[in-house]
mmCIF file of the N, C-alpha and C atoms, coordinates in Angstrom:
data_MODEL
# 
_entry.id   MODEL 
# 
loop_
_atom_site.group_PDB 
_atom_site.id 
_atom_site.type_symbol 
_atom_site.label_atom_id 
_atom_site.label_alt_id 
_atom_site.label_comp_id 
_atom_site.label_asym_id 
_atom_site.label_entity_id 
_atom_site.label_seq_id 
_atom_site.pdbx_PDB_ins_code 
_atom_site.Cartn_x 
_atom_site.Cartn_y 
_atom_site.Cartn_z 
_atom_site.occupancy 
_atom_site.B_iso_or_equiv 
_atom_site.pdbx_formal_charge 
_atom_site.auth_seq_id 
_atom_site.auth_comp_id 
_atom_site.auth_asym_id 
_atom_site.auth_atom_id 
_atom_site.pdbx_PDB_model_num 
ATOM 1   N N  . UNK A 1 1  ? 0.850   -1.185 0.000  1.00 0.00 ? 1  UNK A N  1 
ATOM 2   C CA . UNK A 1 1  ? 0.000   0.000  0.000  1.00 0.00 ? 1  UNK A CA 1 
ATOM 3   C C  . UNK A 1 1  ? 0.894   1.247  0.000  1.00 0.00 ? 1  UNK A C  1 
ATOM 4   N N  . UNK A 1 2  ? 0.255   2.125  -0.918 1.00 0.00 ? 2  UNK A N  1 
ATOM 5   C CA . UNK A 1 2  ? 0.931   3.154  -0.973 1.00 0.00 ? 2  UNK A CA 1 
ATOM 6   C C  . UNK A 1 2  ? 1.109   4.162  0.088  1.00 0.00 ? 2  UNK A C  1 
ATOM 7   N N  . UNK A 1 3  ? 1.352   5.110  0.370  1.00 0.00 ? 3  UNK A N  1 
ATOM 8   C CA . UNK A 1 3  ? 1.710   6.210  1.481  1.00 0.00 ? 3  UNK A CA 1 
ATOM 9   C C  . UNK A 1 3  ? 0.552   7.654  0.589  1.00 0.00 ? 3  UNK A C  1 
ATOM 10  N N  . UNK A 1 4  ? -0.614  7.636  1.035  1.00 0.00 ? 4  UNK A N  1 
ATOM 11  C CA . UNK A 1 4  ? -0.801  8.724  0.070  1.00 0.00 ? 4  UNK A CA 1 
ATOM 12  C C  . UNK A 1 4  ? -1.151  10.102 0.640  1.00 0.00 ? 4  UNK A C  1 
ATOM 13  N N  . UNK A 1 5  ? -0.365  10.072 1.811  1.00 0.00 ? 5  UNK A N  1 
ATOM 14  C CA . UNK A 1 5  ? -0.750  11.050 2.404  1.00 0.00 ? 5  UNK A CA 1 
ATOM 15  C C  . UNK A 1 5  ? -0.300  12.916 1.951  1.00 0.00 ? 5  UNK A C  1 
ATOM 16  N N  . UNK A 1 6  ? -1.459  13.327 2.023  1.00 0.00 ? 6  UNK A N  1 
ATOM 17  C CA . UNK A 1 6  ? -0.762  14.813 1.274  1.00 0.00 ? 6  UNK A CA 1 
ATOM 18  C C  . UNK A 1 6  ? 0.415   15.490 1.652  1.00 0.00 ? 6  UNK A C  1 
ATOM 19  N N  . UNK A 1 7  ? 0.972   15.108 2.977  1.00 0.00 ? 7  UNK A N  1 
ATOM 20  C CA . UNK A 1 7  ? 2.349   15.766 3.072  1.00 0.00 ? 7  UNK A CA 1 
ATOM 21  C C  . UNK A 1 7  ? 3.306   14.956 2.097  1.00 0.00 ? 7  UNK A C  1 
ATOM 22  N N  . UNK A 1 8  ? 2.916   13.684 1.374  1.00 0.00 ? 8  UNK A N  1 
ATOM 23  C CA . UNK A 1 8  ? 3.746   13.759 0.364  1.00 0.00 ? 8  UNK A CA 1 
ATOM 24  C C  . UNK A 1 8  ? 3.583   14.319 -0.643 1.00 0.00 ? 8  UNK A C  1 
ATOM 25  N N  . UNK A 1 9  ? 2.706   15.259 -1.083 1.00 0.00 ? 9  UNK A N  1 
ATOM 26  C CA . UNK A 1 9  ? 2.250   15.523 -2.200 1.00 0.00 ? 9  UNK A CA 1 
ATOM 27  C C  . UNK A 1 9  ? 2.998   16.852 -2.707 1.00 0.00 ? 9  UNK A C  1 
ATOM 28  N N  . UNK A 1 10 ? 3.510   17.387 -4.256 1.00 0.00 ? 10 UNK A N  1 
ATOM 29  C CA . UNK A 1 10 ? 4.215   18.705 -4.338 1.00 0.00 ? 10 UNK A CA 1 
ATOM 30  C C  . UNK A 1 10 ? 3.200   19.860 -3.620 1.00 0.00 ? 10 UNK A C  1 
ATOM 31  N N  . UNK A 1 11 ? 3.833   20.814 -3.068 1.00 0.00 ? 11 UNK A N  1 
ATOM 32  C CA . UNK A 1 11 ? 3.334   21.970 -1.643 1.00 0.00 ? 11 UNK A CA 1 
ATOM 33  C C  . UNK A 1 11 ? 2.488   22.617 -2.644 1.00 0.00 ? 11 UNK A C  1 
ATOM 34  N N  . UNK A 1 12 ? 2.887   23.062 -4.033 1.00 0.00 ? 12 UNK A N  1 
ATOM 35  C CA . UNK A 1 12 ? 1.835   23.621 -5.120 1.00 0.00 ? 12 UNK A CA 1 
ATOM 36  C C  . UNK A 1 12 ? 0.400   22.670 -4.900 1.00 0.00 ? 12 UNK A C  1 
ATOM 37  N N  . UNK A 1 13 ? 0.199   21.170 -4.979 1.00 0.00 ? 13 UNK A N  1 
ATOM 38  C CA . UNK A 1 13 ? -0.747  20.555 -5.290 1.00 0.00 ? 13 UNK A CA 1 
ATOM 39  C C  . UNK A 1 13 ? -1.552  20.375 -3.821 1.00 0.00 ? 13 UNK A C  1 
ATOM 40  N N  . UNK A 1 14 ? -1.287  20.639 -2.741 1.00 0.00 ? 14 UNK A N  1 
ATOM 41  C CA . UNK A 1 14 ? -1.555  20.298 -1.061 1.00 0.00 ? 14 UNK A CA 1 
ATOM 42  C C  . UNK A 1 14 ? -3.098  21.143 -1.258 1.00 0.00 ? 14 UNK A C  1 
ATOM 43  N N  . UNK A 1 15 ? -4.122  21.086 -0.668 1.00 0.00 ? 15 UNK A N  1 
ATOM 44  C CA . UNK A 1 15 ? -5.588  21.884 -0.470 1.00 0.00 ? 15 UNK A CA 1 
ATOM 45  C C  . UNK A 1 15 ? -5.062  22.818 0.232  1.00 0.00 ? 15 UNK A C  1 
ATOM 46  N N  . UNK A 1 16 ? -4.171  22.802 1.537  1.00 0.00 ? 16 UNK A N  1 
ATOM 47  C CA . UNK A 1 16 ? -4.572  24.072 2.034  1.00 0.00 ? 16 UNK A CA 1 
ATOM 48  C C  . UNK A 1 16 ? -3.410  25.003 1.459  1.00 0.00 ? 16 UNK A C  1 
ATOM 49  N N  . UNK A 1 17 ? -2.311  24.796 0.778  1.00 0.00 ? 17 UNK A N  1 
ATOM 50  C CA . UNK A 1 17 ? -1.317  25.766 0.246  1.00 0.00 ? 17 UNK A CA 1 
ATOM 51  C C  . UNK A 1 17 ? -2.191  26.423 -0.922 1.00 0.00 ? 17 UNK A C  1 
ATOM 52  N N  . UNK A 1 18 ? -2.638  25.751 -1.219 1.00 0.00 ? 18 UNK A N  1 
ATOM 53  C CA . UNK A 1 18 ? -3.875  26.117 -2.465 1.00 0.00 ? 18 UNK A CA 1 
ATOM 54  C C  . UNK A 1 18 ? -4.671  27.302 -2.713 1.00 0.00 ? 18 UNK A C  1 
ATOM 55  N N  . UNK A 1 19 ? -4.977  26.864 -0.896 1.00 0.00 ? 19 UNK A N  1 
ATOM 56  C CA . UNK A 1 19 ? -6.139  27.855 -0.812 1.00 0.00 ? 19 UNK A CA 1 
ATOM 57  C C  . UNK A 1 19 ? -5.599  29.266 0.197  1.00 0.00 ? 19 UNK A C  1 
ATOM 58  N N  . UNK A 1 20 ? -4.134  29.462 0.198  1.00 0.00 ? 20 UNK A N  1 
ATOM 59  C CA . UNK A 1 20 ? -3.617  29.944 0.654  1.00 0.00 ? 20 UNK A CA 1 
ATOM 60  C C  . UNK A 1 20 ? -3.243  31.009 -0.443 1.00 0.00 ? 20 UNK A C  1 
ATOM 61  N N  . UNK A 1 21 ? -2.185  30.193 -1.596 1.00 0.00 ? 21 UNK A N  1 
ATOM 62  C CA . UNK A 1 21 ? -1.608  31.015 -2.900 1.00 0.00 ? 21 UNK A CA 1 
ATOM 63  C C  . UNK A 1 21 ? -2.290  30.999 -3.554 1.00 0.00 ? 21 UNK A C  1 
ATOM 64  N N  . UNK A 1 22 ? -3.822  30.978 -4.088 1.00 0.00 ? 22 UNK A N  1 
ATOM 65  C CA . UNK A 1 22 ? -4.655  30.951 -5.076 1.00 0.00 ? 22 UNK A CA 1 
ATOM 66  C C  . UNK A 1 22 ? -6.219  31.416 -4.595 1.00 0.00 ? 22 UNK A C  1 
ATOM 67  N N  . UNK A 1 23 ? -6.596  31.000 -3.751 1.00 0.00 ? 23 UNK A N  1 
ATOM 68  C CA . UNK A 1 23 ? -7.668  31.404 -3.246 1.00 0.00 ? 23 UNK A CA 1 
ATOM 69  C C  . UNK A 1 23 ? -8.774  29.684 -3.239 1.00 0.00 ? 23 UNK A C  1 
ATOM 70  N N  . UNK A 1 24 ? -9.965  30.607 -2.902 1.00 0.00 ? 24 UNK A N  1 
ATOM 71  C CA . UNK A 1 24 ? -10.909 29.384 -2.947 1.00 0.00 ? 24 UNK A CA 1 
ATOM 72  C C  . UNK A 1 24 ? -11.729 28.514 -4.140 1.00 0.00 ? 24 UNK A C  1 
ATOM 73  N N  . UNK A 1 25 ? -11.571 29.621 -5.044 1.00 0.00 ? 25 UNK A N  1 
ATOM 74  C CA . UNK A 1 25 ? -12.090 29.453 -5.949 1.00 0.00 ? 25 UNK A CA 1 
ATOM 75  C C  . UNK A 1 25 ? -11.219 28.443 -7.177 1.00 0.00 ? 25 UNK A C  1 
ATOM 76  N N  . UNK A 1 26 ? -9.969  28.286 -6.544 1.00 0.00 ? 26 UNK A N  1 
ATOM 77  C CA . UNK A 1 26 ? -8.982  27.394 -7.479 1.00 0.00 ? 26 UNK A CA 1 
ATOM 78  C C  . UNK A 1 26 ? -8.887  26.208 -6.877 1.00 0.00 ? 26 UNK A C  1 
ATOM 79  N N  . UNK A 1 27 ? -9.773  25.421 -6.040 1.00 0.00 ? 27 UNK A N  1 
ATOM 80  C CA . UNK A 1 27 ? -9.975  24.730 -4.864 1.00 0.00 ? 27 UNK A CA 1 
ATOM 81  C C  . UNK A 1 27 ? -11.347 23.850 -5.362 1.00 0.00 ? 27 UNK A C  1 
ATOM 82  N N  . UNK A 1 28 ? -11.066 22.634 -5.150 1.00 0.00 ? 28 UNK A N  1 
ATOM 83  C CA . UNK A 1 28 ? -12.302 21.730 -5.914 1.00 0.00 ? 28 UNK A CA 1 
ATOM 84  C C  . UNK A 1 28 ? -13.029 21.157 -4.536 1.00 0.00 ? 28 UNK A C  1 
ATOM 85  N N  . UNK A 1 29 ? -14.848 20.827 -4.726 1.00 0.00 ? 29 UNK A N  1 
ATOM 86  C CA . UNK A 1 29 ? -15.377 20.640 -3.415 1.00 0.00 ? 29 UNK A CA 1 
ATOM 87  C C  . UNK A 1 29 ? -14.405 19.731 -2.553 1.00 0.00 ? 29 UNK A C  1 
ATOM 88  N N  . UNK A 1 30 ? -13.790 18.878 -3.017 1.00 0.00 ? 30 UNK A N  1 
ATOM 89  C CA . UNK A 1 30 ? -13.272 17.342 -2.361 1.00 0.00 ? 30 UNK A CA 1 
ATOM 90  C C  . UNK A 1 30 ? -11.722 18.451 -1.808 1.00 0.00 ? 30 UNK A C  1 
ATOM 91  N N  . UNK A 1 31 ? -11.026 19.112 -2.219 1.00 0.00 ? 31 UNK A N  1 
ATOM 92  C CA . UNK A 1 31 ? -9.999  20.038 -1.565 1.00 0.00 ? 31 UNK A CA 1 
ATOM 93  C C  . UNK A 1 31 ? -11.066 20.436 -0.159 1.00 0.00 ? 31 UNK A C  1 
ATOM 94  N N  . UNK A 1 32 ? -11.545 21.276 -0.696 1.00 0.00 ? 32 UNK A N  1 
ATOM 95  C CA . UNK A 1 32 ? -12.750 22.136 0.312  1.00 0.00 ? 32 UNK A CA 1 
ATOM 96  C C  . UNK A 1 32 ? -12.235 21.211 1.589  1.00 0.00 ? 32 UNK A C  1 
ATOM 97  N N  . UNK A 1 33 ? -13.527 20.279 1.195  1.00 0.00 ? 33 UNK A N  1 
ATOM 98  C CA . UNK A 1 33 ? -13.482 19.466 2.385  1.00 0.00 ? 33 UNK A CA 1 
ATOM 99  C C  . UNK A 1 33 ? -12.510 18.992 3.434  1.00 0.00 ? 33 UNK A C  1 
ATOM 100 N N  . UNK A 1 34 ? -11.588 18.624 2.420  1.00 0.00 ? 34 UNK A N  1 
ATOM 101 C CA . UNK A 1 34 ? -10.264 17.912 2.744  1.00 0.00 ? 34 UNK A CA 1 
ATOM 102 C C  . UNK A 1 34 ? -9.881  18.941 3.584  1.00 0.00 ? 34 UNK A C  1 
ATOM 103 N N  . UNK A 1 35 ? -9.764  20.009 3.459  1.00 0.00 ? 35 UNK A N  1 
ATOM 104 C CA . UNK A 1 35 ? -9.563  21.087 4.213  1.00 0.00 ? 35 UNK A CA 1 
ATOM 105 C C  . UNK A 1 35 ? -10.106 20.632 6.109  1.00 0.00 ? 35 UNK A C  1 
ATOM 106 N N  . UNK A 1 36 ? -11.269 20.734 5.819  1.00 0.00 ? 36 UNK A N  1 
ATOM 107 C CA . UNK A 1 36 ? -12.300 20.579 6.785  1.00 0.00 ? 36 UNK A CA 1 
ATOM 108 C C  . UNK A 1 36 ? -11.854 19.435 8.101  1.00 0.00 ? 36 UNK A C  1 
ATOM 109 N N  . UNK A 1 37 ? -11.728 18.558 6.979  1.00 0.00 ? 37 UNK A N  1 
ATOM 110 C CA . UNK A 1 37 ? -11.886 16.983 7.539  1.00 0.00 ? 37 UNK A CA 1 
ATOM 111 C C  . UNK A 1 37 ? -10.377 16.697 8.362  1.00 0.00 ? 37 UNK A C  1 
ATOM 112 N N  . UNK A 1 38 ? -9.413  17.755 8.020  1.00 0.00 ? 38 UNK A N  1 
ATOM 113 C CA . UNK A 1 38 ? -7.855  17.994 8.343  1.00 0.00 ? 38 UNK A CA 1 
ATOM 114 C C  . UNK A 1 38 ? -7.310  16.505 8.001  1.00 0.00 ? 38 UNK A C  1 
ATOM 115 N N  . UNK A 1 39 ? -7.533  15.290 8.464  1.00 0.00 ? 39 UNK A N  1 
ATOM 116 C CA . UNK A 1 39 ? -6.812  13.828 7.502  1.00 0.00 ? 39 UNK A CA 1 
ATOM 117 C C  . UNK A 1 39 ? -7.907  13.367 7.071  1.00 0.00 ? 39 UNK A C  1 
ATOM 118 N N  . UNK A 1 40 ? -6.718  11.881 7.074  1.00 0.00 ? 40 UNK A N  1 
ATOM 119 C CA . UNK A 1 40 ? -7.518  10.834 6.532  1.00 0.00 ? 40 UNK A CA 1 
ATOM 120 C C  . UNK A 1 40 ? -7.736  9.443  6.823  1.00 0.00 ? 40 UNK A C  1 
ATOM 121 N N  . UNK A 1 41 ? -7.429  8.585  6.348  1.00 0.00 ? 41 UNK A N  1 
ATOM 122 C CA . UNK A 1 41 ? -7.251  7.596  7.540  1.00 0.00 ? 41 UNK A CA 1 
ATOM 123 C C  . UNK A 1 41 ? -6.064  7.271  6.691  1.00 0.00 ? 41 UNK A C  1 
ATOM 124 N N  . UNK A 1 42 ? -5.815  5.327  7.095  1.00 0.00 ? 42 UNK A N  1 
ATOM 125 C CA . UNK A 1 42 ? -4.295  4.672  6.660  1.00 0.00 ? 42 UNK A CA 1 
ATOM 126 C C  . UNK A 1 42 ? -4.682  4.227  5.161  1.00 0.00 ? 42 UNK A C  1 
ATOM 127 N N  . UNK A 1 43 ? -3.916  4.921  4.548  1.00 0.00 ? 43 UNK A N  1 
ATOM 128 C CA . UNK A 1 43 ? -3.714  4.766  2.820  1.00 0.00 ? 43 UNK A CA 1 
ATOM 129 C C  . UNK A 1 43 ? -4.736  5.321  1.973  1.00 0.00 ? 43 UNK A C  1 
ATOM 130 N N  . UNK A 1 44 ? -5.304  6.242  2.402  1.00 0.00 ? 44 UNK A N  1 
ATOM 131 C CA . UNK A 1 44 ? -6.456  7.256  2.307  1.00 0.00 ? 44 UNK A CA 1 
ATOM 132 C C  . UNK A 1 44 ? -6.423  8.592  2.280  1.00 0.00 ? 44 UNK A C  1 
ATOM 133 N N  . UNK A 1 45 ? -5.732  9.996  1.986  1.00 0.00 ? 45 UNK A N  1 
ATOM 134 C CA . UNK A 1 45 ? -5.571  11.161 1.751  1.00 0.00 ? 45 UNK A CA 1 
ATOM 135 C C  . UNK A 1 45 ? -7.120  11.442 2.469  1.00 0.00 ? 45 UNK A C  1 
ATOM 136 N N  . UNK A 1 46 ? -7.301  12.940 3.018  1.00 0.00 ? 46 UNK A N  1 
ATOM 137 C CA . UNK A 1 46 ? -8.253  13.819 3.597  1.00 0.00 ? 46 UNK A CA 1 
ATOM 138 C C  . UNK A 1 46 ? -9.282  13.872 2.191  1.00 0.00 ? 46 UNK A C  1 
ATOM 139 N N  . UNK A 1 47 ? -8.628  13.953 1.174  1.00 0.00 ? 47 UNK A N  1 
ATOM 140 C CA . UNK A 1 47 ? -8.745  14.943 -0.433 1.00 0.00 ? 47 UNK A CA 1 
ATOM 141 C C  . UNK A 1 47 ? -9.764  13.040 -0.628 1.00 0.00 ? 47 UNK A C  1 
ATOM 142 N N  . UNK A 1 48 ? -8.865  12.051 -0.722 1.00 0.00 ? 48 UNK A N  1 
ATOM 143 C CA . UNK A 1 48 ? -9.512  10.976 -0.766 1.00 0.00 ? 48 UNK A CA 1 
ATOM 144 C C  . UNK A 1 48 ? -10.931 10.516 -0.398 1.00 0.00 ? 48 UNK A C  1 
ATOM 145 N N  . UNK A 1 49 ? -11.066 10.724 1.269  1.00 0.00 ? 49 UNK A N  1 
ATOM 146 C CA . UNK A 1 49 ? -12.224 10.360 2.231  1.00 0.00 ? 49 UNK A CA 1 
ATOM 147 C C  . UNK A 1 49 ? -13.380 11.342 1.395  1.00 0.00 ? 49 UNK A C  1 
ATOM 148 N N  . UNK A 1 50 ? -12.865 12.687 1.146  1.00 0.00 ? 50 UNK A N  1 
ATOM 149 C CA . UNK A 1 50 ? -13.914 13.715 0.477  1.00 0.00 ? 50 UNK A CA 1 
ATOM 150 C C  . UNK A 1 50 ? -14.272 13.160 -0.604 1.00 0.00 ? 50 UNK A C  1 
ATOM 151 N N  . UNK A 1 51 ? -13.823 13.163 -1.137 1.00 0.00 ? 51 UNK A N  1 
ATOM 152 C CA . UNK A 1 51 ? -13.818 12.334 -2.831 1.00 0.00 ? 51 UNK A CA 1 
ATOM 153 C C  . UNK A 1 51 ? -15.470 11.456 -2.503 1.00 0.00 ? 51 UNK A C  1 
ATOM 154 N N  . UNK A 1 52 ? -14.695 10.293 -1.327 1.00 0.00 ? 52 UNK A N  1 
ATOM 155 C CA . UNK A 1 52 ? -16.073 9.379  -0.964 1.00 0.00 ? 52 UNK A CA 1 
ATOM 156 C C  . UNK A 1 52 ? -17.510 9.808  -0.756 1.00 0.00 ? 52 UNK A C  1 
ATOM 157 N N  . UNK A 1 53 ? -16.992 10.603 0.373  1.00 0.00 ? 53 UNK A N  1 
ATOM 158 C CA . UNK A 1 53 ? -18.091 11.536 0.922  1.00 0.00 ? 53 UNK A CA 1 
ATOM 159 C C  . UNK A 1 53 ? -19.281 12.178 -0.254 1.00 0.00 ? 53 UNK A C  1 
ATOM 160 N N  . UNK A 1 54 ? -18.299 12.976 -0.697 1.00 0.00 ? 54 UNK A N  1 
ATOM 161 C CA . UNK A 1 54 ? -19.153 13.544 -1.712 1.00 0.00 ? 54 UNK A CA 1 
ATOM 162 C C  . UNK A 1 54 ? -19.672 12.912 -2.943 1.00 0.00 ? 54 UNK A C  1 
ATOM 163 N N  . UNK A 1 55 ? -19.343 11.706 -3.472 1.00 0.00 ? 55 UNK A N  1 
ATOM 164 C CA . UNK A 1 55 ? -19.793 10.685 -4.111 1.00 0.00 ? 55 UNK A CA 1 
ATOM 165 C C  . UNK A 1 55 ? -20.898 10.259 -3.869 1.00 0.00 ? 55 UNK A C  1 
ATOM 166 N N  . UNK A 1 56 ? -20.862 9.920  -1.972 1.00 0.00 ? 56 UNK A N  1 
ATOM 167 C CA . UNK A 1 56 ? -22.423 9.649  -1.861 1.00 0.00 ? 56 UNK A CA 1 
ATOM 168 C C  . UNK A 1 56 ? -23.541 10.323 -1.393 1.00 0.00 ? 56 UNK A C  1 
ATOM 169 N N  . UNK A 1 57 ? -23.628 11.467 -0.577 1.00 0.00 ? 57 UNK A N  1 
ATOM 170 C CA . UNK A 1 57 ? -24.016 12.557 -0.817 1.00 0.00 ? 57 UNK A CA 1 
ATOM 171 C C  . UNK A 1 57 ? -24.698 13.457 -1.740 1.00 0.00 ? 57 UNK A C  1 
ATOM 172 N N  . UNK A 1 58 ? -23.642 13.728 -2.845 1.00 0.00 ? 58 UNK A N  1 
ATOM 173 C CA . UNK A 1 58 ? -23.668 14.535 -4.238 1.00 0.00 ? 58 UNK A CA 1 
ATOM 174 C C  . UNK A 1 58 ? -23.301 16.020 -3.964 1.00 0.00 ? 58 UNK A C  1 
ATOM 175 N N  . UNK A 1 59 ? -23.935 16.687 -2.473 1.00 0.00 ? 59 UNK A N  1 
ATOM 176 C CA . UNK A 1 59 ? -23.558 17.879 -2.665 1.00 0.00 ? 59 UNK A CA 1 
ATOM 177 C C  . UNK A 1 59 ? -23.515 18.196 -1.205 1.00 0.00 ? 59 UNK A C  1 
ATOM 178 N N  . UNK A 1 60 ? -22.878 19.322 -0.937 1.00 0.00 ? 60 UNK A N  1 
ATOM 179 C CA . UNK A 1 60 ? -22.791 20.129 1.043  1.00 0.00 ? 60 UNK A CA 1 
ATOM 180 C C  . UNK A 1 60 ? -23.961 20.069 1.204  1.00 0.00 ? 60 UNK A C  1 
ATOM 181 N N  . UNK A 1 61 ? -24.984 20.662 0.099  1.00 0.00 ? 61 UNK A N  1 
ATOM 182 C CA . UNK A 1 61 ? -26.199 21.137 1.000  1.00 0.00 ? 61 UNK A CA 1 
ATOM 183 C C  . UNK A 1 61 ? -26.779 18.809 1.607  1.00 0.00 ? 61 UNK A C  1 
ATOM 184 N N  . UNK A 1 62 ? -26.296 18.488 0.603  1.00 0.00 ? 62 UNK A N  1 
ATOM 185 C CA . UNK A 1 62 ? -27.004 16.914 1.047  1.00 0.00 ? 62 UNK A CA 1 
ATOM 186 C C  . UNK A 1 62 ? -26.845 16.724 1.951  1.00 0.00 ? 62 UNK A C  1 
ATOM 187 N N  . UNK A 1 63 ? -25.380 16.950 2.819  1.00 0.00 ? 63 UNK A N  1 
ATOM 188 C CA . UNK A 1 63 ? -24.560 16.516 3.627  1.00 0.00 ? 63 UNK A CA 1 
ATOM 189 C C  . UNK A 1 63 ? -25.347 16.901 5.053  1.00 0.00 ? 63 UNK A C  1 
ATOM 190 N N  . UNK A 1 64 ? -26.109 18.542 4.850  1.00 0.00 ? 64 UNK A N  1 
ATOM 191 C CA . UNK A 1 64 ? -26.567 18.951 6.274  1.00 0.00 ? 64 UNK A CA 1 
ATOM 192 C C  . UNK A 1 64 ? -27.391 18.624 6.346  1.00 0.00 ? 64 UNK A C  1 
ATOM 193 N N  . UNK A 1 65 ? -28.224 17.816 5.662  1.00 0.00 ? 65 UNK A N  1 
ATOM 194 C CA . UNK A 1 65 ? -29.393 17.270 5.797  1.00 0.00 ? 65 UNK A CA 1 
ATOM 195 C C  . UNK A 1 65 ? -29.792 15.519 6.006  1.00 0.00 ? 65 UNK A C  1 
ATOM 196 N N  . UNK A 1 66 ? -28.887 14.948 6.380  1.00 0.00 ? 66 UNK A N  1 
ATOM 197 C CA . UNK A 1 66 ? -28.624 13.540 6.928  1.00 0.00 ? 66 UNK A CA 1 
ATOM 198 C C  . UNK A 1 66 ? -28.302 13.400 8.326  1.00 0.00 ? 66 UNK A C  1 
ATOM 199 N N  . UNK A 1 67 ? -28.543 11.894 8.662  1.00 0.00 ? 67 UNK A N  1 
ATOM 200 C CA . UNK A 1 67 ? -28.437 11.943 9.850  1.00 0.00 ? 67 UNK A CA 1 
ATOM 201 C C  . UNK A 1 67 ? -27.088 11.034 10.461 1.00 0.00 ? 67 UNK A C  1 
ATOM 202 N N  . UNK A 1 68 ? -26.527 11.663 11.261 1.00 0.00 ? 68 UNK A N  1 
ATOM 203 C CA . UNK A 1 68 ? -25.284 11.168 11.230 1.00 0.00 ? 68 UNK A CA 1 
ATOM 204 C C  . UNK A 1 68 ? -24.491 9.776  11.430 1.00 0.00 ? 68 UNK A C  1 
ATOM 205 N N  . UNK A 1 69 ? -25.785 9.018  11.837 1.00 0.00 ? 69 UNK A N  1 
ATOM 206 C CA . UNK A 1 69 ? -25.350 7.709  11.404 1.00 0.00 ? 69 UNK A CA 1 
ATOM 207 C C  . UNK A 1 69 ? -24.939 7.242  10.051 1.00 0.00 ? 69 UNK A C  1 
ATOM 208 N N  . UNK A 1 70 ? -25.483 7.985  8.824  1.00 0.00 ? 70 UNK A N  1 
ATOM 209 C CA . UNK A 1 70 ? -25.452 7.694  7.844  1.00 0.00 ? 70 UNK A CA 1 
ATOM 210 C C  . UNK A 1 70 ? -23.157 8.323  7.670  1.00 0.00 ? 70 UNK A C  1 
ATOM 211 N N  . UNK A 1 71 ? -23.310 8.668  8.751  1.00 0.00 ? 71 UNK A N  1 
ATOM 212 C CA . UNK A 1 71 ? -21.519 9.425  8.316  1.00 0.00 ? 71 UNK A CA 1 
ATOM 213 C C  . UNK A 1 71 ? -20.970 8.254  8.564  1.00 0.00 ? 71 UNK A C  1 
ATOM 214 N N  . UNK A 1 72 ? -21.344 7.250  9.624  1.00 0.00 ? 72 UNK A N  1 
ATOM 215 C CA . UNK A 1 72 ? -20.956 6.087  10.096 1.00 0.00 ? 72 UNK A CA 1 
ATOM 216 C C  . UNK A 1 72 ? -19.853 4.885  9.217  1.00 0.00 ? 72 UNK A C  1 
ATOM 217 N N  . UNK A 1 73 ? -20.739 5.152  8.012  1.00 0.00 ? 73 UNK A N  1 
ATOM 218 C CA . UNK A 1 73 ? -20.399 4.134  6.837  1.00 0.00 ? 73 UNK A CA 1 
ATOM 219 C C  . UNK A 1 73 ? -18.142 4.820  6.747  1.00 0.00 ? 73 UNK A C  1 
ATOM 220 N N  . UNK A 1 74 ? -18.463 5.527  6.890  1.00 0.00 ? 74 UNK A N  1 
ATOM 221 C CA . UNK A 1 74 ? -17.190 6.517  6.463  1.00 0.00 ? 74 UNK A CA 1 
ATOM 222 C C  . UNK A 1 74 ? -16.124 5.806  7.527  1.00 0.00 ? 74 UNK A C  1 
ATOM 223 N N  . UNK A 1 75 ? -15.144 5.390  7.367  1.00 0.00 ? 75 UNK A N  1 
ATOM 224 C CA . UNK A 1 75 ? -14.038 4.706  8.098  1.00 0.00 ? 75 UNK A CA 1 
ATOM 225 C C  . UNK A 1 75 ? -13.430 5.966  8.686  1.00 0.00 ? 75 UNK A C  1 
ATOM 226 N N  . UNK A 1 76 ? -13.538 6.616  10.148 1.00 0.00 ? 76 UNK A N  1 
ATOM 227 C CA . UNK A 1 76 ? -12.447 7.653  10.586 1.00 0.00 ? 76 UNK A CA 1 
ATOM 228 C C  . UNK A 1 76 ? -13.831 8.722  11.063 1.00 0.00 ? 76 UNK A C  1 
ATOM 229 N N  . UNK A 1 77 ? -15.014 8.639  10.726 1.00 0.00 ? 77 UNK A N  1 
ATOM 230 C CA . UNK A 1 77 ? -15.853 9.618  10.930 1.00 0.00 ? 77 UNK A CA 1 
ATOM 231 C C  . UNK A 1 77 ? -16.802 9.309  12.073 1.00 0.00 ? 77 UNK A C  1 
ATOM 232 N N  . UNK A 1 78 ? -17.181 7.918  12.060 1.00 0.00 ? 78 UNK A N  1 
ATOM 233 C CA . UNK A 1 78 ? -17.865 7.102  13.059 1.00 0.00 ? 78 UNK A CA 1 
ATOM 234 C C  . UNK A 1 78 ? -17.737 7.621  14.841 1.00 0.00 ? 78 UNK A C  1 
ATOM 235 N N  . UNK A 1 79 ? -18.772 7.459  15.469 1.00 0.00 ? 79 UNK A N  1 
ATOM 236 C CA . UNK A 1 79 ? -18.412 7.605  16.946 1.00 0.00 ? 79 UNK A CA 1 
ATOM 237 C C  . UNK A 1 79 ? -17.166 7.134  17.237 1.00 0.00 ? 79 UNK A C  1 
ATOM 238 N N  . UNK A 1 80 ? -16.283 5.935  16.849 1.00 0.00 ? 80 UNK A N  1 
ATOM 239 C CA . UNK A 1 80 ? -15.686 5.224  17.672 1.00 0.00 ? 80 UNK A CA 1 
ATOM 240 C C  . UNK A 1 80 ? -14.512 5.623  17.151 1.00 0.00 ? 80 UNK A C  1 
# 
């Protein structure tokens, strides 16, 4: 398994340097998030878990409108 964690990633390509030297708007929802979510789990990027998230979801506004068991499914988000 790979290492895919964004501190390996070039500092140009990282979400939050991103949204630092470019703004928000050069920043894709799954960055956004990744932002948010600060990691990820083991062999999983922050940018990754979002990716998921928002896959099943579809959009933020979906997201505030569920109930948080449904976050459960998510490996790292769960009560435990």
């Amino acid at each position: 398994m790979t290492n895919n964690s964004i501190c390996n990633w070039p500092k140009d390509d990282r979400p939050r340097e991103k949204l630092l030297q470019k703004g928000e708007k050069h920043l894709s929802n799954s960055e956004l998030l990744a932002i948010l979510l600060r990691t990820g789990t083991k062999g999983h990027s922050a940018v990754d878990l979002s990716r998921q998230i928002l896959d099943h979801f579809g959009s933020f506004r979906a997201m505030a409108h569920t109930d948080k068991r449904e976050w459960s499914q998510f490996k790292g988000l769960g009560d435990g």
